[in-house]
N, CA, C and O atoms as a MOPAC input file, in Angstrom:
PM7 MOZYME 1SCF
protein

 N     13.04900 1    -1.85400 1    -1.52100 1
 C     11.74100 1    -2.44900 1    -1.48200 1
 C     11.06600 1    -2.03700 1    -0.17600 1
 O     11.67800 1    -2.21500 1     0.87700 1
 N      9.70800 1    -1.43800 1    -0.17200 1
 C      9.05400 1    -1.07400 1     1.30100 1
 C      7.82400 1    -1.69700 1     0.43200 1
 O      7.57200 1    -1.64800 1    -0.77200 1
 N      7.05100 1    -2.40500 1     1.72600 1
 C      5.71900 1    -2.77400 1     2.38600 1
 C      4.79300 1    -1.20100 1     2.24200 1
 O      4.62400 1    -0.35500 1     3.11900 1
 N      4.48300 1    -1.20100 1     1.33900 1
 C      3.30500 1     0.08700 1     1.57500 1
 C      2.32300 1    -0.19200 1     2.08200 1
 O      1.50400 1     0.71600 1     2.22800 1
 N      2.02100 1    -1.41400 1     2.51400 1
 C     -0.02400 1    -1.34700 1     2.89600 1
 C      0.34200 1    -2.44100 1     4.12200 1
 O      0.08900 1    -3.64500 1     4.08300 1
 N      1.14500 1    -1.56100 1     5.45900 1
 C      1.19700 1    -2.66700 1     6.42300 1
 C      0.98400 1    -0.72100 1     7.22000 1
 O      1.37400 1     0.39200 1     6.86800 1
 N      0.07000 1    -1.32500 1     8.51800 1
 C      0.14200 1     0.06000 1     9.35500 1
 C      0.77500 1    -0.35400 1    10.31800 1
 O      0.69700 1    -1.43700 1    10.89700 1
 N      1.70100 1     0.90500 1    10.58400 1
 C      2.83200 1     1.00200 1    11.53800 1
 C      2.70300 1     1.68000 1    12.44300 1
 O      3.58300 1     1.80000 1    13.29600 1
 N      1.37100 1     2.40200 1    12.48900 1
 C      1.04000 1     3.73700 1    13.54100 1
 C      1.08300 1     4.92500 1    12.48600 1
 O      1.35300 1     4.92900 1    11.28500 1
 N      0.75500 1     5.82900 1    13.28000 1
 C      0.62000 1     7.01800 1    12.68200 1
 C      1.40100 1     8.54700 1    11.93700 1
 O      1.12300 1     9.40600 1    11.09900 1
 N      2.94200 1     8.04500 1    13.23200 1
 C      3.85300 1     8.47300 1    12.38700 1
 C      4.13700 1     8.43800 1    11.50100 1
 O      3.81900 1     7.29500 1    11.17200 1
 N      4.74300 1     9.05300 1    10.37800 1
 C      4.97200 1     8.97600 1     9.32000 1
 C      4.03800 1     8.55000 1     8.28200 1
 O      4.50300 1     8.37200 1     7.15600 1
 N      2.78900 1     8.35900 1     8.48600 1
 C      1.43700 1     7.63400 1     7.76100 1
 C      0.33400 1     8.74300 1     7.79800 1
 O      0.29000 1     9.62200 1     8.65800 1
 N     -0.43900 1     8.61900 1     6.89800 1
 C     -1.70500 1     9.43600 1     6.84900 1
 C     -2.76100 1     8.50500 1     6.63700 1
 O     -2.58800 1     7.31800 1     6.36200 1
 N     -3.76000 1     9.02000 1     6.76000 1
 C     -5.29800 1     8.21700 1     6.35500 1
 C     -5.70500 1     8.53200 1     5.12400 1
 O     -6.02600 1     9.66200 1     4.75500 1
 N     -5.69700 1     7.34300 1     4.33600 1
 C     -5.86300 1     7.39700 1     3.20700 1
 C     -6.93800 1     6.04400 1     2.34000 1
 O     -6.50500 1     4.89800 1     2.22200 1
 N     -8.44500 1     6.49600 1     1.77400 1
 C     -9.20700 1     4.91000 1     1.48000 1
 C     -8.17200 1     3.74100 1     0.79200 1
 O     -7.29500 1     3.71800 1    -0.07200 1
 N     -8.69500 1     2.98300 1     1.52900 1
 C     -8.30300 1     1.37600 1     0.76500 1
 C     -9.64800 1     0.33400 1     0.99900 1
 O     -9.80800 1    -0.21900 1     2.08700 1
 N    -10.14700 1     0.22800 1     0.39500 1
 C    -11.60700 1    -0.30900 1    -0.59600 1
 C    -12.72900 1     0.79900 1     0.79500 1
 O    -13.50700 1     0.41700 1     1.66900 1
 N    -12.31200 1     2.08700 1     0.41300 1
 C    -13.39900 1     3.00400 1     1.54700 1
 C    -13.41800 1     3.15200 1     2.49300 1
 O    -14.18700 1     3.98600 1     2.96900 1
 N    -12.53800 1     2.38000 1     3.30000 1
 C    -12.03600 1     2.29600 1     4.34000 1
 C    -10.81900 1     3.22300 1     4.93000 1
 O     -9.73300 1     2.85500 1     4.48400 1
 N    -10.75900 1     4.11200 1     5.64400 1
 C     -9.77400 1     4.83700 1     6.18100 1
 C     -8.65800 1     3.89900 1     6.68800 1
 O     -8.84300 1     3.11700 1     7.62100 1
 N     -7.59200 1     4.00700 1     6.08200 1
 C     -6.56100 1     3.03500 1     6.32200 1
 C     -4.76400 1     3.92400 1     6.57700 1
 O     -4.20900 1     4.71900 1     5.82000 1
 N     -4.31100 1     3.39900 1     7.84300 1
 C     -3.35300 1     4.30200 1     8.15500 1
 C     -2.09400 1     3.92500 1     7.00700 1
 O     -1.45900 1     2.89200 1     7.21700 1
 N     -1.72400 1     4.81200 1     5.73500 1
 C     -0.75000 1     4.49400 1     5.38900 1
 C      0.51400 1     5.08800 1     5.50200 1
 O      0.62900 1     6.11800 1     6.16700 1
 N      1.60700 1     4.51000 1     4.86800 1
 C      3.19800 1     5.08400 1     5.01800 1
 C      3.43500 1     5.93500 1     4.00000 1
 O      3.17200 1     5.46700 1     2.89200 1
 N      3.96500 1     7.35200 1     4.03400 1
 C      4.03800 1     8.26000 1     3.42400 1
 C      5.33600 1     7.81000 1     2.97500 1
 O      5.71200 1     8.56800 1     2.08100 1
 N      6.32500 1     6.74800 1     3.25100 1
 C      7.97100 1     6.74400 1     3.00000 1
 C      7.88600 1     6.19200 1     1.52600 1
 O      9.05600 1     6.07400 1     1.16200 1
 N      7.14900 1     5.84900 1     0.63600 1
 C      7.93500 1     5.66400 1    -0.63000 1
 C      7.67500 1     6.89600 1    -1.10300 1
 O      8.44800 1     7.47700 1    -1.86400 1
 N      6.59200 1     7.37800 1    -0.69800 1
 C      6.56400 1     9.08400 1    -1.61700 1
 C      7.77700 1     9.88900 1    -1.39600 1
 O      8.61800 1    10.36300 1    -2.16000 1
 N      7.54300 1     9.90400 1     0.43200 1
 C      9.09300 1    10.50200 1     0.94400 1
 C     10.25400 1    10.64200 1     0.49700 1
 O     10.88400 1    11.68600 1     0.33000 1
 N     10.66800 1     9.18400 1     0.22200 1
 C     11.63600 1     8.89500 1    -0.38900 1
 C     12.04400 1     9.01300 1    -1.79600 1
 O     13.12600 1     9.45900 1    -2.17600 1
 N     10.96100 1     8.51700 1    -2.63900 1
 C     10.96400 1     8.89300 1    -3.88700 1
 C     11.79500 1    10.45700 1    -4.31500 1
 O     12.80900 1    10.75800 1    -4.94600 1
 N     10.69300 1    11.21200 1    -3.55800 1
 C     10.99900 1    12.71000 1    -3.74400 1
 C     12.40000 1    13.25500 1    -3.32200 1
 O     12.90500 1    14.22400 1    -3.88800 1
 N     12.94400 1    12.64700 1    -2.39400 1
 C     14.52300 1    12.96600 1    -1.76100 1
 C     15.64400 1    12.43700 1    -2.75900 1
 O     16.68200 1    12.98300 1    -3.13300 1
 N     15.05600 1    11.09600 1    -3.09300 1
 C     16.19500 1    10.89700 1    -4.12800 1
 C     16.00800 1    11.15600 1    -5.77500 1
 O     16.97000 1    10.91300 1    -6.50400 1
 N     14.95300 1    11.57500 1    -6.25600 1
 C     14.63400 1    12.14000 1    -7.53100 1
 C     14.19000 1    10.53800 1    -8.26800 1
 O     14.36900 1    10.36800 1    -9.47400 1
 N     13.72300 1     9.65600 1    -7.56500 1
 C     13.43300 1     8.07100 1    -8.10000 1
 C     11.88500 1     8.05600 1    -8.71400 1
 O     10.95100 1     8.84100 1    -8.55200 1
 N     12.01400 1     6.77600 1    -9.52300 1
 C     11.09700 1     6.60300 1    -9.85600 1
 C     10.21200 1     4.84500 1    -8.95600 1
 O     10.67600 1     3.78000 1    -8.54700 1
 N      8.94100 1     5.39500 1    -9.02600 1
 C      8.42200 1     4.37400 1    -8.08800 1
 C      7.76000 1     2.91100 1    -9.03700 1
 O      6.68500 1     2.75500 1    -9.61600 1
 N      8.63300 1     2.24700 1    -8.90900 1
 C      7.97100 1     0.73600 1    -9.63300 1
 C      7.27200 1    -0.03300 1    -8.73600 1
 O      7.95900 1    -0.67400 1    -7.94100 1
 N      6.09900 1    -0.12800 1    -8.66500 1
 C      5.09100 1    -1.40100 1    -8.36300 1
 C      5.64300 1    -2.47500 1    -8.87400 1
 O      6.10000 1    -2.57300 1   -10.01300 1
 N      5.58400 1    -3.97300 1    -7.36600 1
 C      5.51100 1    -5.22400 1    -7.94900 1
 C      4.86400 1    -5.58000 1    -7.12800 1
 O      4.75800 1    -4.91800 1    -6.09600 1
 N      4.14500 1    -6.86800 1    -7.32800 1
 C      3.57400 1    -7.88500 1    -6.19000 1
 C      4.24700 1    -9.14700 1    -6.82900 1
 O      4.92000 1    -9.32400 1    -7.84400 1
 N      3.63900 1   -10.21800 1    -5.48500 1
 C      4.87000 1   -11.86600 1    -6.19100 1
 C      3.58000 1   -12.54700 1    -5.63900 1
 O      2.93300 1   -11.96000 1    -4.77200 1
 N      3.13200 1   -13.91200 1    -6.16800 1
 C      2.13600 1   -14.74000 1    -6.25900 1
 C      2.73100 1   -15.98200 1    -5.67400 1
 O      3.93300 1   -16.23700 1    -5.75000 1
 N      1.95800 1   -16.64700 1    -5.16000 1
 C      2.72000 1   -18.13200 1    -5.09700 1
 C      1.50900 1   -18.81200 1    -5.83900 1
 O      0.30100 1   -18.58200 1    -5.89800 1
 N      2.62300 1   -20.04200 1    -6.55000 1
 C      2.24100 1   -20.59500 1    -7.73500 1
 C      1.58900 1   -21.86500 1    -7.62500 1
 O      2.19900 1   -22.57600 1    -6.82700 1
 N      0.19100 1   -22.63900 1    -8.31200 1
 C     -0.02900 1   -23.36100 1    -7.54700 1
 C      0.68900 1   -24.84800 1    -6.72300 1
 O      1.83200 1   -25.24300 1    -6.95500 1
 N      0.02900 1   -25.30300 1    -6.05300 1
 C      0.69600 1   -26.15100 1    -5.06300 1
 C      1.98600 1   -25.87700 1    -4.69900 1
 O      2.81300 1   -26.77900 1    -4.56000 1
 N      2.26900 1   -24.57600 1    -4.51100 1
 C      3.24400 1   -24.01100 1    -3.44800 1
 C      4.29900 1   -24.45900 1    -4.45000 1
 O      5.05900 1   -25.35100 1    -4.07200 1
 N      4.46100 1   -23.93800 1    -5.74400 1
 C      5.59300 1   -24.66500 1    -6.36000 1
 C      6.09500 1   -23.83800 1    -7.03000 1
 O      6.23600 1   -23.99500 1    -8.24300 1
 N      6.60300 1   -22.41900 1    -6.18500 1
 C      7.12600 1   -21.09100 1    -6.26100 1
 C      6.52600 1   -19.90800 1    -6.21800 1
 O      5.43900 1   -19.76000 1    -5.65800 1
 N      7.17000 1   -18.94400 1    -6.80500 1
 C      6.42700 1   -17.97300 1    -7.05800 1
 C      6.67100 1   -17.01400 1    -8.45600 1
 O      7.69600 1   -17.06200 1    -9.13700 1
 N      5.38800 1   -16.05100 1    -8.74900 1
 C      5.64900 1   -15.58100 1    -9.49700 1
 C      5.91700 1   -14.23100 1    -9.39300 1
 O      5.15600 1   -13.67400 1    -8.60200 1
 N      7.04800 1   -13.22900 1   -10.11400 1
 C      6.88700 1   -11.90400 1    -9.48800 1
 C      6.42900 1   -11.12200 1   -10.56000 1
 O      6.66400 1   -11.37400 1   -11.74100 1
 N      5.98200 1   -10.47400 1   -10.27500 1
 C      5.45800 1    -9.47900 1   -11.40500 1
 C      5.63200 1    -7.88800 1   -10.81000 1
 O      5.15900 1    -7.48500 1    -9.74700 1
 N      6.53500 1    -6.99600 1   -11.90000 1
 C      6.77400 1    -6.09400 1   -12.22000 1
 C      5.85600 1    -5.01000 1   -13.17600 1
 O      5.54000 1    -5.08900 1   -14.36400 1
 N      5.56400 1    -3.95700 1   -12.14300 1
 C      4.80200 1    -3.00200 1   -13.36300 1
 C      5.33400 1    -1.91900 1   -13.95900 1
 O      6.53100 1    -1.68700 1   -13.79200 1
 N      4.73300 1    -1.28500 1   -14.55600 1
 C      5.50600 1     0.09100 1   -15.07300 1
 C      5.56100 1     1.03800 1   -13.79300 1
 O      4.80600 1     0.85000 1   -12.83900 1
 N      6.59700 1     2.17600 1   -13.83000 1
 C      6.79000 1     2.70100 1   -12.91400 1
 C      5.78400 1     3.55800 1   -12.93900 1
 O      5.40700 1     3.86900 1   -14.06900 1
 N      5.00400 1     4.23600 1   -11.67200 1
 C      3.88100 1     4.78200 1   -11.37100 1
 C      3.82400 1     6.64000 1   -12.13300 1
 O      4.77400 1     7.41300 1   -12.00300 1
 N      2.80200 1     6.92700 1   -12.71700 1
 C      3.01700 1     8.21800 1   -13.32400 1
 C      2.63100 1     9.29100 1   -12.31600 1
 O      1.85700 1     9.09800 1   -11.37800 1
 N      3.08100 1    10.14000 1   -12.52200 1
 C      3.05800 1    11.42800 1   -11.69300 1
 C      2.90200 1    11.46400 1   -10.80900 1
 O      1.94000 1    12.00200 1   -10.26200 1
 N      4.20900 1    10.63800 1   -10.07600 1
 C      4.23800 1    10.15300 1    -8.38800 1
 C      5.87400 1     9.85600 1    -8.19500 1
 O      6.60800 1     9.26500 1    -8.98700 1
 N      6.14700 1    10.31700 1    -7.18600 1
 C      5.22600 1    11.44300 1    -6.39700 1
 C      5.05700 1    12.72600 1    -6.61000 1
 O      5.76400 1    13.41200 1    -7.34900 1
 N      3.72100 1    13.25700 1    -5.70700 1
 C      3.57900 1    14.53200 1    -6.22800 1
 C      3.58000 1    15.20600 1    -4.88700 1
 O      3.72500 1    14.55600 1    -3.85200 1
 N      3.40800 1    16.60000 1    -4.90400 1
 C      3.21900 1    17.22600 1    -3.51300 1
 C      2.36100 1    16.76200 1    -2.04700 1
 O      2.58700 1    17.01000 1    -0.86300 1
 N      1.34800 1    16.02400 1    -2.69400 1
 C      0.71500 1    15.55400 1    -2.00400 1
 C      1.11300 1    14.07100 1    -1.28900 1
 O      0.96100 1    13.01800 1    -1.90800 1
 N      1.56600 1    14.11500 1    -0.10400 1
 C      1.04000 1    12.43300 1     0.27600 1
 C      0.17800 1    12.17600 1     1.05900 1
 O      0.28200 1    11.33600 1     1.95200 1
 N     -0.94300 1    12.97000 1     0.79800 1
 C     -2.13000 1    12.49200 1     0.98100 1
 C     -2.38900 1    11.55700 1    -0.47800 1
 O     -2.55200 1    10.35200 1    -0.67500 1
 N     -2.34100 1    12.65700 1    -1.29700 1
 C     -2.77300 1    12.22600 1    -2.56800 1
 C     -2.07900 1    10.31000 1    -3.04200 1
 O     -2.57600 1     9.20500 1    -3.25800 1
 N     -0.66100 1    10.95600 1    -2.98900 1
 C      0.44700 1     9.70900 1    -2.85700 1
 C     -0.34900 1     8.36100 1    -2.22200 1
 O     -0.46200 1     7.37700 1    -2.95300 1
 N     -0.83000 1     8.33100 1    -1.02200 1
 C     -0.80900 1     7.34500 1    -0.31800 1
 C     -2.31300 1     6.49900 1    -1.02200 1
 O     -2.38900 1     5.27100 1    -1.05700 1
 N     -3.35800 1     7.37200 1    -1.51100 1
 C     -4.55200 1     6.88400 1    -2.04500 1
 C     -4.01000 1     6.78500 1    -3.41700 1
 O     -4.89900 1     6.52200 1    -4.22600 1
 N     -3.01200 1     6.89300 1    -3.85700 1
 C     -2.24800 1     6.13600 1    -5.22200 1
 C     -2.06000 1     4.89100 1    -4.65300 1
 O     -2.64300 1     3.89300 1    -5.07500 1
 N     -1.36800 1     4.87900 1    -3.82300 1
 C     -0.36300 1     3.81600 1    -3.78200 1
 C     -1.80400 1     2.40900 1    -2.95500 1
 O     -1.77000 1     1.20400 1    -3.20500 1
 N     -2.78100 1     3.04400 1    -2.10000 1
 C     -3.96800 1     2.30400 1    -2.05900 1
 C     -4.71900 1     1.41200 1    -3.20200 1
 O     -5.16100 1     0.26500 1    -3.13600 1
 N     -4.70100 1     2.46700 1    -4.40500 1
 C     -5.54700 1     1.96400 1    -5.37800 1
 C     -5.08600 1     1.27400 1    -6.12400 1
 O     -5.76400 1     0.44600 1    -6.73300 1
 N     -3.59500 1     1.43900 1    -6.31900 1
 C     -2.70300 1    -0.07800 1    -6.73500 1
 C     -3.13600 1    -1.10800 1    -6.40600 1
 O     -3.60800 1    -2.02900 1    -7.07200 1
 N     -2.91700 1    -0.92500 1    -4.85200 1
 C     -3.02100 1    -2.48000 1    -3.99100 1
 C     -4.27100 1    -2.79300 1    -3.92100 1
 O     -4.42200 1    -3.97500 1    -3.61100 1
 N     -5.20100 1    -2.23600 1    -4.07800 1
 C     -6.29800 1    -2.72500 1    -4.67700 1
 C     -7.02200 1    -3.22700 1    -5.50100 1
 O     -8.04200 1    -3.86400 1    -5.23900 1
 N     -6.42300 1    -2.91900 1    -6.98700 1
 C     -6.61100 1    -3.51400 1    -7.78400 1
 C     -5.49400 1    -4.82900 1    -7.51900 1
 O     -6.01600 1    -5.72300 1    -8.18400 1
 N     -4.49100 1    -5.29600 1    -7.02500 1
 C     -3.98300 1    -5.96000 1    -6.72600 1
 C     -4.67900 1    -7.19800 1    -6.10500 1
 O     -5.17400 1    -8.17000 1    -6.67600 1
 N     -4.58300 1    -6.89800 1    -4.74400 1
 C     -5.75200 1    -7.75100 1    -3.78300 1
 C     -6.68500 1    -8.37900 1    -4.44800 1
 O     -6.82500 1    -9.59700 1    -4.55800 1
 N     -7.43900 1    -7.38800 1    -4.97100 1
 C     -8.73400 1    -8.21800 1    -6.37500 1
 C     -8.26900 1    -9.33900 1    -7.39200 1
 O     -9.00300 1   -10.16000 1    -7.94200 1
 N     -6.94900 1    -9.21000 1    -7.52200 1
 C     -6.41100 1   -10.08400 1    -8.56100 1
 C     -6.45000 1   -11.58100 1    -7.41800 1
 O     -6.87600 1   -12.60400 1    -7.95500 1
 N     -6.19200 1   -11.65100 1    -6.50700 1
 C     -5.58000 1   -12.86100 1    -6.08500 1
 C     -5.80500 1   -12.44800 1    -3.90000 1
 O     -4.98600 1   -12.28400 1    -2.99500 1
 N     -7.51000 1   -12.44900 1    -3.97200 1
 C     -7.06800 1   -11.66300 1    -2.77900 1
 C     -6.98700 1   -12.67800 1    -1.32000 1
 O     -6.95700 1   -12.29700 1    -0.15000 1
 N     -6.96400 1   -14.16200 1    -1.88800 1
 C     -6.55700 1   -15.68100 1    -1.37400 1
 C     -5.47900 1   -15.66200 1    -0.80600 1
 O     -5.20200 1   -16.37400 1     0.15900 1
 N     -4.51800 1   -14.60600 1    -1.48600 1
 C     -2.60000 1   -14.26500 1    -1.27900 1
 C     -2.68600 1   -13.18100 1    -0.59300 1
 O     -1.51000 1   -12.93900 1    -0.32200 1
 N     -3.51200 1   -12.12600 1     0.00100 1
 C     -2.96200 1   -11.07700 1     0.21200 1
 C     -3.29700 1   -11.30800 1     2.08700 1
 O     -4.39600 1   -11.64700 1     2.52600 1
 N     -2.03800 1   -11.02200 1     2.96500 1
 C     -1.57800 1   -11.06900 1     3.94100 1
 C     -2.44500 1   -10.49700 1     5.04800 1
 O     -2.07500 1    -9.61600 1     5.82400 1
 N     -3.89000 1   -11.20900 1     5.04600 1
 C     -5.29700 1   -10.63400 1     5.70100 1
 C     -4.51900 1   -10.73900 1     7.53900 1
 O     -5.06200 1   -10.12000 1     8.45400 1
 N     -3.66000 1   -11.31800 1     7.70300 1
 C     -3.16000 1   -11.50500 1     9.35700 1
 C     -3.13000 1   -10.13000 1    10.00600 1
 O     -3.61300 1    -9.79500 1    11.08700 1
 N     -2.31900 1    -9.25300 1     8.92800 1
 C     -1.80700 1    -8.08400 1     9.66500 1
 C     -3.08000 1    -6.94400 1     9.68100 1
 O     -3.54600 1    -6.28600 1     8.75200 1
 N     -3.40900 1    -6.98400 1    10.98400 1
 C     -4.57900 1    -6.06000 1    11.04600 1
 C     -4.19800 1    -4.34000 1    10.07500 1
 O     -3.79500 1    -3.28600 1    10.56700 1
 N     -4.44000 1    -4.57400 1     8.98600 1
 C     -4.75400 1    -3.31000 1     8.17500 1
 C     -5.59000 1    -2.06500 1     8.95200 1
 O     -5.37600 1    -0.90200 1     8.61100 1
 N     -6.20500 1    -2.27000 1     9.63100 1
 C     -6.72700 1    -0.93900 1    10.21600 1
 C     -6.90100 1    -0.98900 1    11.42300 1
 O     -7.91100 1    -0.61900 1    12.02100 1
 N     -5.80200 1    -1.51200 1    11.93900 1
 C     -5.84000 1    -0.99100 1    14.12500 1
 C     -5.73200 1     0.34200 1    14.19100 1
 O     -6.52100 1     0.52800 1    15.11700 1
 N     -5.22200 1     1.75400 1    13.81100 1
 C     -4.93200 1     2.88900 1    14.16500 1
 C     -6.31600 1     3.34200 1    13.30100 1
 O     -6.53900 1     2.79100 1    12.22300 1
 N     -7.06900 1     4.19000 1    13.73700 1
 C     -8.23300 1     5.01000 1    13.19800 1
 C     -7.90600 1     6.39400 1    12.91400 1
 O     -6.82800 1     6.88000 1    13.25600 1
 N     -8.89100 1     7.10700 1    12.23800 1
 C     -8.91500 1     8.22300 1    12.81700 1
 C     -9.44000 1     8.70600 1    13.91700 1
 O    -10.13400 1     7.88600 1    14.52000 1
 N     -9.34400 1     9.90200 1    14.46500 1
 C    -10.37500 1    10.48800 1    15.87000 1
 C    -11.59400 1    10.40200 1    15.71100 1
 O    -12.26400 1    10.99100 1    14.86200 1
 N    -11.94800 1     9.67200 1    16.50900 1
 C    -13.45500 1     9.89300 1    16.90300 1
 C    -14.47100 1     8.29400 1    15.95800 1
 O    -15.61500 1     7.88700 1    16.16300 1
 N    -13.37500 1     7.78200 1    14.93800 1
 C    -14.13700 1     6.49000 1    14.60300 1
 C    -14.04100 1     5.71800 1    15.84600 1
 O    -13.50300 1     6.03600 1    16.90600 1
 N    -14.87400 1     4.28100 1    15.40900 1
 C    -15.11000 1     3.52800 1    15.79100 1
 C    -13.80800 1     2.22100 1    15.48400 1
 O    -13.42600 1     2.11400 1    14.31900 1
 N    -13.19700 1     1.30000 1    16.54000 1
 C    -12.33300 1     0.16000 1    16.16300 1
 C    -12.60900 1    -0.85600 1    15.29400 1
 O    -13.53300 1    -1.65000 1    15.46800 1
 N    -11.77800 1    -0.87500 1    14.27100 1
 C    -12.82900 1    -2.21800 1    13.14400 1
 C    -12.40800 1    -3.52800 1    13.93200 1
 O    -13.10600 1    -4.53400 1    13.81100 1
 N    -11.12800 1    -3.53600 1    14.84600 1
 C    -11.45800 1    -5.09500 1    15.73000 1
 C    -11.45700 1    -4.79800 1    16.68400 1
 O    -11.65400 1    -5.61400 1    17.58500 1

């Protein structure tokens, strides 16, 4: 299980949109994927109301991923979590500054 949409710096991450936004992501599930010949399953987990568990939800494993690209890879794995976020975006973990690392020459979003 890896955290795809947490930025860690720039190593190992590329800039890739998440809702248009240049967002530093982790190239390691593509990475990985590709080293071990795996297939990549999406899940997210919900908490249920009045905190009275959670729910996990499992998707189908992602098609034609990975591919050569993790550029390409990483604005996959964006547009997941995007349509994600939209589902329930009350749950999604707004603390962790998503875009402290920029590219050159932008501007800091905090």
């Amino acid at each position: 299980m890896l955290a795809a949409d947490m930025d860690h710096g720039t190593s190992g991450s590329v800039f890739a949109a998440l809702f248009d936004v240049p967002a530093c992501t982790l190239t390691s599930v593509s990475r990985l994927a590709k080293l071990g010949g795996a297939r990549v399953v999406p899940f997210v987990t919900e908490v249920l109301p009045e905190f009275r568990g959670y729910r996990l939800t499992i998707f189908e494993p992602l098609e034609n991923y990975p591919t050569d690209s993790e550029s390409h890879d990483a604005r996959t794995m964006n547009a997941f979590l995007e349509q994600q976020i939209l589902r329930f975006p009350e749950q999604y973990y707004w603390v962790h500054r998503r875009f402290k690392h920029r590219p050159a020459g932008m501007p800091a979003v905090y």
